[in-house]
C-alpha positions in Angstrom: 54.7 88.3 76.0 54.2 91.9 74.6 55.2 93.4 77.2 58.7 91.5 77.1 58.9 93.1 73.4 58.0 96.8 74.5 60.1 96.6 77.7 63.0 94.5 77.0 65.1 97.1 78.7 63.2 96.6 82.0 64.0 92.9 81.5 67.8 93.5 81.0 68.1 96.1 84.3 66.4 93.1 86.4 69.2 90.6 85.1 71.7 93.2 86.0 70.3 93.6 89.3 70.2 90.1 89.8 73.5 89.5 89.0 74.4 92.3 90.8 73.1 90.8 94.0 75.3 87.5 93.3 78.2 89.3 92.8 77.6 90.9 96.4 77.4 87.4 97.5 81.0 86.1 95.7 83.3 88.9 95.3 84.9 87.8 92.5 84.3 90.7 90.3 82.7 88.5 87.2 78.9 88.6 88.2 79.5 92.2 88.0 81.1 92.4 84.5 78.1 90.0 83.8 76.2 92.7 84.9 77.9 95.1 82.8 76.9 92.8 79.4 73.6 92.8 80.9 73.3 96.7 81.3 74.8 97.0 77.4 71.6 94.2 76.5 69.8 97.0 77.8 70.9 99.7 76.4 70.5 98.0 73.0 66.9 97.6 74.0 66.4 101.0 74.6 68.0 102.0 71.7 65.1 99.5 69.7 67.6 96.8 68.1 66.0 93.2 68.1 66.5 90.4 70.5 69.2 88.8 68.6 71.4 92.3 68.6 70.6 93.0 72.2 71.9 89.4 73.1 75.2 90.0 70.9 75.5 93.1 72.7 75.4 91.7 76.3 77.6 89.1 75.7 80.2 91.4 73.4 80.4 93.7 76.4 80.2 91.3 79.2 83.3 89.8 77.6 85.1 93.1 76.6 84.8 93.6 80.5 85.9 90.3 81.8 89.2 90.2 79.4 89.9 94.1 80.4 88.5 95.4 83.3 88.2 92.3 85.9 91.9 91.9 85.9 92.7 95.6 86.9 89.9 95.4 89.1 91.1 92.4 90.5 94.4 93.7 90.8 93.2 97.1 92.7 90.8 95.2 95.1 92.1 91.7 95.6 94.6 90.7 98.5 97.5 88.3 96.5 97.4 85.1 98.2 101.4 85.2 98.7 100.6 88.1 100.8 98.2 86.3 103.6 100.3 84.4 105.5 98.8 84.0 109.1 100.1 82.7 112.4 103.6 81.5 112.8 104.3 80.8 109.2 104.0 85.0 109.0 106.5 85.3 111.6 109.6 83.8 109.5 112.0 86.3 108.4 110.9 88.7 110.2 112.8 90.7 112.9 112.5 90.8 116.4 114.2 92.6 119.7 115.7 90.3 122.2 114.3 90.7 125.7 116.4 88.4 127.5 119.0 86.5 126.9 118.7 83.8 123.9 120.7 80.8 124.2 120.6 77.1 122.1 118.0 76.6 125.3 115.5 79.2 126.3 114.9 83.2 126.0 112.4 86.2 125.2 112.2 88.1 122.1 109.4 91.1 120.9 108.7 90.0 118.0 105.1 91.9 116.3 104.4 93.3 119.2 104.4 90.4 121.6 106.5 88.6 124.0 107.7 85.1 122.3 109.8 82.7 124.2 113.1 81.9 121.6 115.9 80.3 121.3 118.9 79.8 119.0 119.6 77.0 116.1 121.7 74.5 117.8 125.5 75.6 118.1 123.9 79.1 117.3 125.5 82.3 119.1 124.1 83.9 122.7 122.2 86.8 121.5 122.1 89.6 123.7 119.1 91.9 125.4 118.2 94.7 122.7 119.5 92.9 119.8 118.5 92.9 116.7 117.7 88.9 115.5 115.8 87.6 112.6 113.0 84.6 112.8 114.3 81.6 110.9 112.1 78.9 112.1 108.7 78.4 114.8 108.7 75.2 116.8 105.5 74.9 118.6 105.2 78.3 120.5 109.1 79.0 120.2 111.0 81.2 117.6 114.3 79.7 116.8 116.3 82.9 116.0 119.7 84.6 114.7 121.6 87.6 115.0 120.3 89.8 112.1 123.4 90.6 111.3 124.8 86.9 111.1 121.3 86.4 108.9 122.5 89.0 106.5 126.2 88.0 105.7 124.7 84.4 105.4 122.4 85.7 102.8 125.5 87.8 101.2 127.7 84.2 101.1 125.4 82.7 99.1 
C-alpha cells in the first residue's frame, strides 16, 4: 500500500492508459477526455497534493474536457448522421444523365456512375438522351425521374 502513496502518479498513467485502450475500442471521444482527468490526477500526484486533491483534479479536468473539447472534437472527427444515407434513399434528389429514352414505362439513366433503369412519374414528360433529370423516387431497382429543369420551377412555385 506504500507504494500506491509514493507512486500515485504511476497509478493515474495506468488508468489513463486503460481508458485510453477503451476509447480505441468505442470512438466516442469520452474515454479519452476520461483519460485526460486521469492524466491531470496524475499530474496532481506528481506535483505531491493528497488523494483527495488528486481525485478533485481528475474529475475537474475530465469534465472541463468533456463540456469543451469533446464537442469540437466531435464536431471535427464525427460523420453527422444526416449525412450517411446509403443505397437508394442516397440517390433522391440527385441528378442524373438520361441514356435512353425515359417514358411513364421503361428507360436508362447514369446516375453516380452507374447504369439505372428509369422511368417517369405517371403522366410525367418523355425525357430525352443527354438530359439532365433529377431522382424523385426509387421503386425497387428503378429511378422514377424528372426533367431537372421541370424539378426546379416546381421547387420555385412553391
Amino acid at each position: 500500500m506504500r507504494w500506491f502513496e509514493d507512486n500515485a502518479y504511476l497509478a493515474w498513467l495506468g488508468l489513463a492508459l486503460a481508458l485510453g485502450a477503451i476509447e480505441a475500442a468505442t470512438v466516442d471521444f469520452v474515454f479519452l477526455m476520461l483519460a485526460g482527468g486521469a492524466v491531470g490526477g496524475a499530474v496532481a500526484a506528481a506535483i505531491g497534493l493528497n488523494i483527495w486533491f488528486q481525485v478533485v483534479t481528475a474529475v475537474v479536468v475530465a469534465a472541463l474536457l468533456i463540456g469543451f473539447v469533446r464537442p469540437v472534437v466531435q464536431r471535427r472527427f464525427m460523420v453527422p448522421d444526416s449525412h450517411t444515407l446509403m443505397g437508394a434513399p442516397a440517390q433522391i434528389g440527385r441528378s442524373a444523365v438520361v441514356l435512353s429514352t425515359v417514358t411513364a414505362h421503361d428507360g436508362r439513366v447514369k446516375l453516380g456512375g452507374e447504369t439505372w433503369s428509369a422511368r417517369t412519374a405517371p403522366e410525367g414528360p418523355v425525357c430525352l438522351p443527354g438530359e439532365e433529370v433529377r431522382v424523385v423516387a426509387i421503386e425497387g431497382a428503378t429511378a422514377i425521374v424528372t426533367s431537372a429543369g421541370r424539378a426546379r420551377e416546381e421547387v420555385q412555385d412553391q
